[in-house]
DOKEVO-198926 format. One record per residue: x, y, z of N, C-alpha, C, CB in turn; residue in one letter; residue number from 1. Coordinates in steps of 0.2 Angstrom, whole numbers, plus 5000, padded with zeros to 4 digits. Atoms other than C-alpha are relative to their C-alpha. Glycine has a CB too. Layout:
<recs>
REC:n.X:n.Y:n.Z:ca.X:ca.Y:ca.Z:c.X:c.Y:c.Z:cb.X:cb.Y:cb.Z:rest:nr
REC:X:Y:Z:X:Y:Z:X:Y:Z:X:Y:Z:a:NUM;
...
</recs>
This chain:
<recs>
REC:n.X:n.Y:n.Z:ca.X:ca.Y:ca.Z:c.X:c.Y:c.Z:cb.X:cb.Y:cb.Z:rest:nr
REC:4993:4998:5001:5398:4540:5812:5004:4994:5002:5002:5006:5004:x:1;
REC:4996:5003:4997:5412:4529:5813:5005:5001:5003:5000:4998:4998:x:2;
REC:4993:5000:4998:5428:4530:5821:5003:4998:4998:5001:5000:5005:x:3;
REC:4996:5004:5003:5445:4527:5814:5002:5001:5009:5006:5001:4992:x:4;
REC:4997:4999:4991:5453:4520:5834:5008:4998:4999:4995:4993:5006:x:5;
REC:4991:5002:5000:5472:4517:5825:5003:5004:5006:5005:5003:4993:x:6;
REC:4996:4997:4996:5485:4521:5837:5006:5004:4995:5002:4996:5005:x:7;
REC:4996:5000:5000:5498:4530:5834:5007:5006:5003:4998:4998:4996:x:8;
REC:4993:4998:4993:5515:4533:5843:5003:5008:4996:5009:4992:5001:x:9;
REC:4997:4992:5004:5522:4553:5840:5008:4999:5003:4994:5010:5005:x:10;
REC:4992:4999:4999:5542:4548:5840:5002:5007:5002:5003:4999:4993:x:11;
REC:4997:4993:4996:5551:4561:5851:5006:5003:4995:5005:4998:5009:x:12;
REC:4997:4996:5006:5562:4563:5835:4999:5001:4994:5005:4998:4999:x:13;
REC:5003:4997:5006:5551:4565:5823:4999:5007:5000:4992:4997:4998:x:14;
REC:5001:4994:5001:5548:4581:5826:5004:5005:5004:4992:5002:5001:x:15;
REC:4994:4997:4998:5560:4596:5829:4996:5005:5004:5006:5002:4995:x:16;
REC:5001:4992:4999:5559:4612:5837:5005:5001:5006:4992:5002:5002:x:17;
REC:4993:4998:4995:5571:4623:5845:4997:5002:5008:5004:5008:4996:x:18;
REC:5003:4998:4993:5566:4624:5863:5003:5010:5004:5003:4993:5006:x:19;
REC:4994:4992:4996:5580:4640:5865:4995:5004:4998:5012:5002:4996:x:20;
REC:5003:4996:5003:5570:4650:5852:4994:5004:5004:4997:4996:4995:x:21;
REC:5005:4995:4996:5559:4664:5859:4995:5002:4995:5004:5006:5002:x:22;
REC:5005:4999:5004:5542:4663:5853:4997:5007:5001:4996:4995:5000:x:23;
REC:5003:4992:5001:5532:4679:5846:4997:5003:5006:4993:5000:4993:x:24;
REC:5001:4994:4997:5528:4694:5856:4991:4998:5003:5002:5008:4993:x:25;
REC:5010:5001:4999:5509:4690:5864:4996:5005:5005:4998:4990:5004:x:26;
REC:5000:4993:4997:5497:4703:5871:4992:4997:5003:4999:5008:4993:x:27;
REC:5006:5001:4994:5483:4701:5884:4995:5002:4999:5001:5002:5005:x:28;
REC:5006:4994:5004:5466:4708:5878:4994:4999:5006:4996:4997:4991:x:29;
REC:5005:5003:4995:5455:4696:5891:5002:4998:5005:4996:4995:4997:x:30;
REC:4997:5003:4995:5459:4694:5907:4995:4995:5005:5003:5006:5003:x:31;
REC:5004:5006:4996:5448:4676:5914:5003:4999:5008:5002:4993:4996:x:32;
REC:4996:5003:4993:5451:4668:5931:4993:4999:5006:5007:5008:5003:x:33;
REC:5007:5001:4995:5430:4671:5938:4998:4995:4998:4994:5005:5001:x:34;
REC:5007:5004:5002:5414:4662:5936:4998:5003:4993:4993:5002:5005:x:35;
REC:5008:5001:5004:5404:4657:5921:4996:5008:5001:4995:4992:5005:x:36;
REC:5006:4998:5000:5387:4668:5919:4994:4997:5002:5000:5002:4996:x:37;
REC:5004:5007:4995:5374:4660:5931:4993:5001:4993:4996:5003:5013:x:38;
REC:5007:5000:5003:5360:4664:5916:5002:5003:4991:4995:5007:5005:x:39;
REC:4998:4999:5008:5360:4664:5897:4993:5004:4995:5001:4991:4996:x:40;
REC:5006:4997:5003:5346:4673:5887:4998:4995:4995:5000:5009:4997:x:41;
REC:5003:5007:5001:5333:4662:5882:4998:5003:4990:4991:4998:5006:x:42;
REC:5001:4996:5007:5333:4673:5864:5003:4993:4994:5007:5009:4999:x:43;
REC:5000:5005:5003:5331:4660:5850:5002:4991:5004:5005:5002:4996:x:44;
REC:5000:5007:4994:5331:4645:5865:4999:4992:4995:4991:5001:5007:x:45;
REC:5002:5007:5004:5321:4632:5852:5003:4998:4996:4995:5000:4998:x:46;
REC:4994:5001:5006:5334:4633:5839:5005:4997:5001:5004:5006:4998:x:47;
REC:4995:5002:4995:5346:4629:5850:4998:4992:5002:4998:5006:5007:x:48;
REC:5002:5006:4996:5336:4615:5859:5000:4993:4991:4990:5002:5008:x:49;
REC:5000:5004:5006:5334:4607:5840:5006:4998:4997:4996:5004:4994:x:50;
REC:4996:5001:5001:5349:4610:5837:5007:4995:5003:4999:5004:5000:x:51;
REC:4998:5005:4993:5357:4600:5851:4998:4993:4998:4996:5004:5008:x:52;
REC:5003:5006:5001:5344:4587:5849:5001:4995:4992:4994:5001:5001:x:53;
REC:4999:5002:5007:5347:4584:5830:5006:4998:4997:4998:5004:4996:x:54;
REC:4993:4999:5004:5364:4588:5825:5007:4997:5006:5001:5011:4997:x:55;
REC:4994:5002:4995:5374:4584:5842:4998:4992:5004:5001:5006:5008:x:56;
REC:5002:5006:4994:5365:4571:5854:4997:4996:4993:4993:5002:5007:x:57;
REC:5002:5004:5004:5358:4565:5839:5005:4995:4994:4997:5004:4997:x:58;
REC:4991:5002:5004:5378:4560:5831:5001:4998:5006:5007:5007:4995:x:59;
REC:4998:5003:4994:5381:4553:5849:5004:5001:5004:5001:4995:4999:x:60;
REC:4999:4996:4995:5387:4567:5860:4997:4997:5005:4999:5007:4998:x:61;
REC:5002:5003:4994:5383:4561:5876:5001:5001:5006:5000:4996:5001:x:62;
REC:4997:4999:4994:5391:4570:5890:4995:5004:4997:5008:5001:5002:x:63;
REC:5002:4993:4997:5379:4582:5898:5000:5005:4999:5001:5001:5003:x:64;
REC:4997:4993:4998:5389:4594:5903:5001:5005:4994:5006:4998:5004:x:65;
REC:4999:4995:5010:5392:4598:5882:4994:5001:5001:5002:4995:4989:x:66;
REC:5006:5000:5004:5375:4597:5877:4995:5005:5004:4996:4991:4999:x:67;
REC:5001:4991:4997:5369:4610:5890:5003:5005:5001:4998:5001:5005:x:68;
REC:4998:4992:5002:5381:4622:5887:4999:5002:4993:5008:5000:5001:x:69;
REC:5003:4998:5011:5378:4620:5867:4990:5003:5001:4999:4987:4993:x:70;
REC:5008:4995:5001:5357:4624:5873:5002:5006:5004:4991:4996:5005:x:71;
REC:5003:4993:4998:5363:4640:5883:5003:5005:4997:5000:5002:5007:x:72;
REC:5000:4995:5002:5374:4648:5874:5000:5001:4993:5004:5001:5002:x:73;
REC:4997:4999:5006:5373:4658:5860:5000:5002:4995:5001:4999:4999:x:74;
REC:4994:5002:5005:5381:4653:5844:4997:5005:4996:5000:4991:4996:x:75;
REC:5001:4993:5005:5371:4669:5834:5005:5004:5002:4993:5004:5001:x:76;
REC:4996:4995:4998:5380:4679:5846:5007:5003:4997:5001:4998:5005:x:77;
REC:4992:5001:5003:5396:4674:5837:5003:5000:4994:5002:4994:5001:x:78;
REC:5000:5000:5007:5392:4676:5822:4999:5009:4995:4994:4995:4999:x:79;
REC:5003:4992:5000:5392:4691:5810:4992:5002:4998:5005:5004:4992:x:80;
REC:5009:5000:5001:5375:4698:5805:4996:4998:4995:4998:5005:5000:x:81;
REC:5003:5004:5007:5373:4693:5789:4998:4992:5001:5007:4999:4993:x:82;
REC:5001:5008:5001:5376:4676:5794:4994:4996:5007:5008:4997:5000:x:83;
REC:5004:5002:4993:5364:4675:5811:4994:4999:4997:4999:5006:5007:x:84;
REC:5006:5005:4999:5349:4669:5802:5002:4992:5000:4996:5001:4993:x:85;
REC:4998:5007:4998:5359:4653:5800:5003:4998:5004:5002:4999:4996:x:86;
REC:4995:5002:4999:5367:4652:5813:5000:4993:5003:5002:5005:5002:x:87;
REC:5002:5006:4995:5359:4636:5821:5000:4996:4993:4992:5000:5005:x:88;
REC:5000:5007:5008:5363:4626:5803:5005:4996:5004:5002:5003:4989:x:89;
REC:4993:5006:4999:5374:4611:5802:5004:5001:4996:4999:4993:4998:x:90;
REC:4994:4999:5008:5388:4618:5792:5001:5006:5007:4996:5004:4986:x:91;
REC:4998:4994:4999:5401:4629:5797:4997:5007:4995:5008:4999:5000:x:92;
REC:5004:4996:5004:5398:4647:5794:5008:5009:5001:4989:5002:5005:x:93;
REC:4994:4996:5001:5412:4660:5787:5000:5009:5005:5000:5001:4989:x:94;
REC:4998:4993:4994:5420:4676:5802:5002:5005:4998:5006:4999:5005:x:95;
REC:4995:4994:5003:5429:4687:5790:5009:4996:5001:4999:5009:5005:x:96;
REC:4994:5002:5002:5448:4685:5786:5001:4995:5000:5002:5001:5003:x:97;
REC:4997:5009:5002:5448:4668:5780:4997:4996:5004:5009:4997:5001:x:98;
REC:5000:5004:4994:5441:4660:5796:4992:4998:4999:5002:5005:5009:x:99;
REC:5005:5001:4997:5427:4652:5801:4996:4995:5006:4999:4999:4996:x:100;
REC:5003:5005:4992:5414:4644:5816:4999:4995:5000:4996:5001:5002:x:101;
REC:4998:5005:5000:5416:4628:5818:4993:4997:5000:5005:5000:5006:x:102;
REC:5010:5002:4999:5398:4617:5812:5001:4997:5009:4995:4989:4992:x:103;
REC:5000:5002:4993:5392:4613:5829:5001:4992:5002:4994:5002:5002:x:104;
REC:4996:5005:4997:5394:4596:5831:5006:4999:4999:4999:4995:4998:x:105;
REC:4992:4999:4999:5412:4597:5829:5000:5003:5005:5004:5003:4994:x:106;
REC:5001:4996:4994:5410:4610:5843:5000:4994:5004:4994:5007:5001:x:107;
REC:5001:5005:4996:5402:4597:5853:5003:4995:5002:4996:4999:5000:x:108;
REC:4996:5007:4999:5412:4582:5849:5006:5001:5001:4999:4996:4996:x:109;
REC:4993:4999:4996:5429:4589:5853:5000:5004:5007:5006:5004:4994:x:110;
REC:5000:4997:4992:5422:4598:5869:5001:4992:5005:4990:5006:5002:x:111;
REC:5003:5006:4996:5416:4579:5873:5010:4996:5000:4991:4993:4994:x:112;
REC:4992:5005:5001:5435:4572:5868:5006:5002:5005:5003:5001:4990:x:113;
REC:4992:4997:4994:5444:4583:5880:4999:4997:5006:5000:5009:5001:x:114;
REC:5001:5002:4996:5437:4574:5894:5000:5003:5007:5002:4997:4999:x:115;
REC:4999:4995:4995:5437:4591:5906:4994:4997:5006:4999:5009:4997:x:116;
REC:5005:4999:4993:5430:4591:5925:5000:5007:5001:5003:4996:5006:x:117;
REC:5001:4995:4998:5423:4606:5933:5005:5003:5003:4996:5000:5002:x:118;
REC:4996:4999:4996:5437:4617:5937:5006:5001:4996:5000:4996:5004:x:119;
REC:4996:4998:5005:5448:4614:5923:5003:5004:4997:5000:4999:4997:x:120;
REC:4998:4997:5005:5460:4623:5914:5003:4999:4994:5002:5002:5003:x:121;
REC:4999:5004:5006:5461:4620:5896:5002:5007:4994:4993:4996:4999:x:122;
REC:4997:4997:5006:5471:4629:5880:4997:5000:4997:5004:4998:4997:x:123;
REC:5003:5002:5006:5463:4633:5866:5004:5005:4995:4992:5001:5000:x:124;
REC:4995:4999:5004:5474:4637:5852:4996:5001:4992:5007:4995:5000:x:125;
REC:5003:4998:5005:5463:4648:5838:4992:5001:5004:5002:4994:4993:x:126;
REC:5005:4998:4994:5451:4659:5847:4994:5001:4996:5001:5006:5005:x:127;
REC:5005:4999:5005:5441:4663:5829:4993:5005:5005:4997:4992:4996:x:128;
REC:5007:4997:4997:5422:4670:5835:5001:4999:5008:4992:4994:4997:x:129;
REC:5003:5002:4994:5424:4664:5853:4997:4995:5002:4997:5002:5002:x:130;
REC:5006:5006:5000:5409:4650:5852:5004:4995:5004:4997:4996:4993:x:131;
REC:5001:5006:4998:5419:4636:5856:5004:5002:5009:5005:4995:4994:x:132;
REC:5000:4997:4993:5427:4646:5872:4994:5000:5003:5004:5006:5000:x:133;
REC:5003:5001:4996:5412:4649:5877:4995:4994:5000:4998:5005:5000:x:134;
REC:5002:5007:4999:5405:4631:5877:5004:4998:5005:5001:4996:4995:x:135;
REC:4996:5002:4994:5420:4626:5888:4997:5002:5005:5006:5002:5000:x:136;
REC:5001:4999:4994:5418:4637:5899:4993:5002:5003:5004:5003:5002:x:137;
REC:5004:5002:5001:5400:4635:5900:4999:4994:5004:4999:5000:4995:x:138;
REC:5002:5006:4995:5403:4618:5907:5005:5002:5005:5001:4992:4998:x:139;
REC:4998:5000:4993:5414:4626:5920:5005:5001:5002:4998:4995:5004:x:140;
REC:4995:5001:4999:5431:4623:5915:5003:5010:5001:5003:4995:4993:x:141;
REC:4996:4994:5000:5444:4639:5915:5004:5001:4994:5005:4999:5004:x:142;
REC:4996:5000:5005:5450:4643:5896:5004:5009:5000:4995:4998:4994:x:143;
REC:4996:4995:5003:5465:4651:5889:5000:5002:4993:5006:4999:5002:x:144;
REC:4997:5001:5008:5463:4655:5871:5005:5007:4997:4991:5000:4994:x:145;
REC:4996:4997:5003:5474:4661:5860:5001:5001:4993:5004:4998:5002:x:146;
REC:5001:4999:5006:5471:4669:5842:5005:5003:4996:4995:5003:4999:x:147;
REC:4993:4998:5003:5485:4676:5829:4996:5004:4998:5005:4997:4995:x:148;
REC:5004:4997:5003:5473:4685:5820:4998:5004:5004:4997:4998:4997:x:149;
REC:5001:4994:4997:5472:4702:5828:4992:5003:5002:5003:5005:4996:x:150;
REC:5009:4998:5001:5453:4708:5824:4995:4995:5002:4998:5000:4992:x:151;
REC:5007:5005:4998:5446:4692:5826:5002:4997:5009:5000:4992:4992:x:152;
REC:5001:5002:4992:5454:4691:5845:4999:5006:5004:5006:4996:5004:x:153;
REC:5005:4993:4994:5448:4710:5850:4993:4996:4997:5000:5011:4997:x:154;
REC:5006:5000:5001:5432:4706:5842:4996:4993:5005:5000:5001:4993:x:155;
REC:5004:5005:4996:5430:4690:5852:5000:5000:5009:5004:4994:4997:x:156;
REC:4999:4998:4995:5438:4695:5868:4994:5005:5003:5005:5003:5000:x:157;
REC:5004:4994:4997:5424:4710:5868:4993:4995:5000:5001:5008:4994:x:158;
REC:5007:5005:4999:5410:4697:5864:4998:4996:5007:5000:4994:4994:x:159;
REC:4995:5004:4995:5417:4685:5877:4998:5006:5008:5010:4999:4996:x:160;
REC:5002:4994:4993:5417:4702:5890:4993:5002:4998:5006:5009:4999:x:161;
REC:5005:4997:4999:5401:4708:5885:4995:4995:5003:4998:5002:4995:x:162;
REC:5003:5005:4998:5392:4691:5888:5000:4998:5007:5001:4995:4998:x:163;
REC:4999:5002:4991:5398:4690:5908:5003:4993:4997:4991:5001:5006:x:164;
REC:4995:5008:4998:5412:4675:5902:5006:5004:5006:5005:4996:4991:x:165;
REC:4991:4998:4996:5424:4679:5917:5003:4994:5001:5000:5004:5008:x:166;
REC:4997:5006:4999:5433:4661:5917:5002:5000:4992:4996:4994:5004:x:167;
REC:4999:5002:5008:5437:4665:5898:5007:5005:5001:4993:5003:4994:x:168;
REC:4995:4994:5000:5456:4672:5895:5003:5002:4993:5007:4997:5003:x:169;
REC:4997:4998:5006:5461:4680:5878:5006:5003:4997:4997:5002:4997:x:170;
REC:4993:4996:4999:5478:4683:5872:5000:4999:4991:5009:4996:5006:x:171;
REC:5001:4999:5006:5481:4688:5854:5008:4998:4998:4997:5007:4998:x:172;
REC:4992:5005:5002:5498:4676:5848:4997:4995:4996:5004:4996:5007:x:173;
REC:4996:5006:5004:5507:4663:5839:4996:4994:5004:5009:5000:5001:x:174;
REC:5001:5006:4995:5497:4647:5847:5004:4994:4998:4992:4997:4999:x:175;
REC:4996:5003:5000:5509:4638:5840:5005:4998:5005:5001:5002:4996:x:176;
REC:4997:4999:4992:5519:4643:5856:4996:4997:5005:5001:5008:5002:x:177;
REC:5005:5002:4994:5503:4639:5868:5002:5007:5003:5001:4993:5006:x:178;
REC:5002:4993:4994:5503:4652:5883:5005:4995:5007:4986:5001:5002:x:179;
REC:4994:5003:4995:5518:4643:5895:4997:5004:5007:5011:5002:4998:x:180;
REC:5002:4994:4992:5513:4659:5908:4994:4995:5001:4996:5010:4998:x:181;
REC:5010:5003:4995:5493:4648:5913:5005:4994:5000:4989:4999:4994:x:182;
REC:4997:5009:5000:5503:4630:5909:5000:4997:5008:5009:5000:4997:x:183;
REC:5003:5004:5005:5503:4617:5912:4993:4999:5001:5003:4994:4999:x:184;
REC:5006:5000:5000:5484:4614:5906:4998:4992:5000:4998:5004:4996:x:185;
REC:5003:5005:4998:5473:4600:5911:4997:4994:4992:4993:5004:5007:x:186;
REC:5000:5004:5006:5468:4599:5891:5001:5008:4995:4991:4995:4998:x:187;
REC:4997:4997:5008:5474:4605:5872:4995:5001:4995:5005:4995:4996:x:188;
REC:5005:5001:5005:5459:4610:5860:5005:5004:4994:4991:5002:5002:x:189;
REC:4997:5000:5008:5467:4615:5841:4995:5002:4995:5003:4993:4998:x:190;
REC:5004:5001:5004:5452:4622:5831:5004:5002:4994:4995:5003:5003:x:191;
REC:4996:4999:5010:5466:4626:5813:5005:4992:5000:5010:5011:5000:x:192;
REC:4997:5004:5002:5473:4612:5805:5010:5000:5001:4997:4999:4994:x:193;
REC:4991:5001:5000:5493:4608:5810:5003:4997:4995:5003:4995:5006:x:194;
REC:4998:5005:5006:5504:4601:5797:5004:4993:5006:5006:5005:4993:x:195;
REC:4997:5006:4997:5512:4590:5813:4997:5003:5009:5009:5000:4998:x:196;
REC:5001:4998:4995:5508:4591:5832:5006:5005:5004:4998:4994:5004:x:197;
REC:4995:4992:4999:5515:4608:5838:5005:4997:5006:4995:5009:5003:x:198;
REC:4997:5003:4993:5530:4600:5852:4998:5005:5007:5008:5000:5000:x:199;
REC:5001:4995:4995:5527:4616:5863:4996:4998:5002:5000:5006:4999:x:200;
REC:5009:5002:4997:5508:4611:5867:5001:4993:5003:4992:4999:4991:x:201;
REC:5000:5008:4998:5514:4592:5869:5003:5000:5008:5005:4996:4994:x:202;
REC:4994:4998:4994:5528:4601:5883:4994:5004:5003:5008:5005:4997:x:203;
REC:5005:4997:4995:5512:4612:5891:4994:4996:5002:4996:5006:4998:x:204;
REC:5006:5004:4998:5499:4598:5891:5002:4994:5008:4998:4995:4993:x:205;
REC:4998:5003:4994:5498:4590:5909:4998:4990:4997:4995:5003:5006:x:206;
REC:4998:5005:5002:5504:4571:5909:4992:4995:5002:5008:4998:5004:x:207;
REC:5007:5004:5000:5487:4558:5907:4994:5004:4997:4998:4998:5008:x:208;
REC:5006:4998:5002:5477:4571:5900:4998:4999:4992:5000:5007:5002:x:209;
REC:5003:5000:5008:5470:4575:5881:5003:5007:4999:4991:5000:4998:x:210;
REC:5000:4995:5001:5474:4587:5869:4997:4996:4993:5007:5005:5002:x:211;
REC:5002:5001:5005:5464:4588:5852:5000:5002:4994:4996:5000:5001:x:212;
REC:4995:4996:5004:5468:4593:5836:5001:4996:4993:5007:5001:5005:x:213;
REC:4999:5003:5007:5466:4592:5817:5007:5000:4997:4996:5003:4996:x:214;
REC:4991:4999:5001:5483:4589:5809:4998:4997:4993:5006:4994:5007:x:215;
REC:4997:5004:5006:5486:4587:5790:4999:5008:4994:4995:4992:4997:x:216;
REC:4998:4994:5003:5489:4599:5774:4993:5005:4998:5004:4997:4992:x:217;
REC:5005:4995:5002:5478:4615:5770:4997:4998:4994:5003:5006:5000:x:218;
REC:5004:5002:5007:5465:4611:5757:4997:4991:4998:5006:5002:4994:x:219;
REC:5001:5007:5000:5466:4592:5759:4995:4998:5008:5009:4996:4999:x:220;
REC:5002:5004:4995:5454:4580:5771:5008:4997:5006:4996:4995:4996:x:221;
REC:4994:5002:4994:5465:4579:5789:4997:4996:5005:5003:5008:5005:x:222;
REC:5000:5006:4992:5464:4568:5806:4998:5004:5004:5007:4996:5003:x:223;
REC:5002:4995:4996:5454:4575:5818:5007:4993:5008:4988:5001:5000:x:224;
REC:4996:5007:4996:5469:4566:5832:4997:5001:5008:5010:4999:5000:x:225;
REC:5000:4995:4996:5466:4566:5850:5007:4996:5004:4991:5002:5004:x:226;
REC:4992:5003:5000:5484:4565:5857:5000:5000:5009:5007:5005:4996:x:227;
REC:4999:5000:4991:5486:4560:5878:5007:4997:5002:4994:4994:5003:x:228;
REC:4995:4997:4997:5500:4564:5886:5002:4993:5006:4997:5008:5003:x:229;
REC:4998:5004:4995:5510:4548:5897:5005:5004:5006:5002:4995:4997:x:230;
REC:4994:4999:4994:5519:4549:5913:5006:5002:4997:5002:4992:5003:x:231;
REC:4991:4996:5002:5536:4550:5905:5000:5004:4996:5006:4997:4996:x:232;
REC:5000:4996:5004:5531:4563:5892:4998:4998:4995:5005:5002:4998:x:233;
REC:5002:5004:5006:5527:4553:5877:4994:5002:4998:5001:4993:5001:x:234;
REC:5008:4998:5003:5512:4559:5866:4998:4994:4995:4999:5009:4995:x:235;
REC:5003:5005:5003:5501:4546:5859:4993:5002:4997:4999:4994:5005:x:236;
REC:5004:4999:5000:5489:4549:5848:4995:4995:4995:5000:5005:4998:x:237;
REC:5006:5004:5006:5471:4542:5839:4995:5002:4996:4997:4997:5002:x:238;
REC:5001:4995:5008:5465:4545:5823:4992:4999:5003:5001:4995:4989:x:239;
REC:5006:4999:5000:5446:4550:5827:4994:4999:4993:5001:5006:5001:x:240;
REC:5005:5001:5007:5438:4555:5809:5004:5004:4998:4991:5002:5000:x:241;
REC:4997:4993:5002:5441:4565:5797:4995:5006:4998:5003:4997:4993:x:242;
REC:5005:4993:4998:5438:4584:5796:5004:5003:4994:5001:5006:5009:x:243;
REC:4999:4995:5005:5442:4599:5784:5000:5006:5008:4993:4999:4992:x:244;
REC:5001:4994:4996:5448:4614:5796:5004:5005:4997:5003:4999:5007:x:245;
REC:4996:4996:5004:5456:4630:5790:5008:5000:5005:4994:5007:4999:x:246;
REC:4995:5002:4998:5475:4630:5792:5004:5004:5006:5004:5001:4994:x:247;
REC:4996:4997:4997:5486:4633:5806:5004:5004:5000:5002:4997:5000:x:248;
REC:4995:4994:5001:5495:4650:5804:5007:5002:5005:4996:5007:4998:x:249;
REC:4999:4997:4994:5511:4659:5811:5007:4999:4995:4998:4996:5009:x:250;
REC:4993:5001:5004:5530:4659:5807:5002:4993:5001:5006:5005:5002:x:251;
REC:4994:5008:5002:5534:4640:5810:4999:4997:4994:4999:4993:5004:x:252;
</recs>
């Protein structure tokens, strides 16, 4: 794979938004804040370990700390039932309502781009299946996700509760808003395509960190960017690759 490594500068007046505005109504479903699960069931283990070795470490994932949370948890789990014979393929695989699970290297290589230490607390904005929350926190961090789509953030909060994630938080909202109540967070993951980087997430991301995050029109090839947060506010981002994610929803 190659990387595009352009810079480029996110003008503080390129993009508007009303700070006064009171964003949508958001409802608590998962309440995070413990430990991880010290043990993962070893139920399809080798799929897994192939998986990992072929499709992640094998594209040049290299942090660790991803590549054994991708062998313990999972990713069938996450999936509906039709689709758990495949669920260790290389291709995303469709949730219901439009949505779908993110292929696994991608999972791995924007878990590797956020550059979290143990302890972290990190945003995720589009909670779909769960998978990529539980990878995070798998390595250890503290996530807040946040889904718009109703069904698919009970249905992930209950997956998520049933697995023994307690360091996993799920709130069913606008991510477009973030979650200001946990703020600010240490990193920004973005699994729906933006048509611009949302300001509110750029105003909750703590200053020297990462936030990650496809950005361009629904239907067309977008920028996977990952954007880092200076001292004075200023977001800076860099073009990664290019992805195809499904769109960003909500009223903005």
């Amino acid at each position: 794979m190659m990387k595009r490594l352009s810079w480029i500068a996110i003008a503080a007046g390129a993009l508007v938004f009303n700070a006064a505005a009171e964003p949508p109504d958001t409802k608590l479903l998962l309440e995070g804040g413990g430990s991880a699960p010290a043990s993962f069931t070893d139920d399809r283990a080798d799929e897994r370990a192939r998986m990992v070795e072929v499709q992640i470490a094998g594209r040049g994932v290299s942090d660790e700390r991803v590549l054994e949370a991708m062998h313990k948890v999972p990713r069938h789990a996450f999936v509906p039932d039709e689709q758990k014979p495949g669920a260790y393929g290389d291709r995303p695989l469709p949730i219901g309502h439009g949505q779908t699970i993110s292929q696994p290297y991608i999972v791995g290589f924007m878990s590797e781009e956020l550059d979290v230490e143990r302890g972290d607390r990190v945003l995720e904005v589009g909670t779909g299946s769960g998978y990529q929350a539980a990878v995070l926190a798998a390595m250890g961090v503290e996530v807040v996700s946040i889904e718009i789509i109703g069904a698919l953030a009970r249905r992930a909060a209950a997956q998520l509760e049933r697995l023994d994630f307690g360091n996993v938080t799920v709130i069913h909202g606008d991510g477009y808003y973030g979650y200001p109540e946990k703020g600010p967070y240490d990193a920004i993951i973005v699994t729906a395509a933006a048509e611009h980087v949302p300001p509110p997430l750029v105003e909750q991301l703590k200053p020297k960190r990462r936030m990650v995050i496809p950005v361009g029109r629904a239907g067309w090839t977008q920028n996977l960017l990952r954007v880092e947060k200076t001292e004075d506010g200023e977001a800076r981002s860099r073009n990664l690759m290019a992805v195809v994610f499904v769109p960003l929803t909500g009223d903005h």
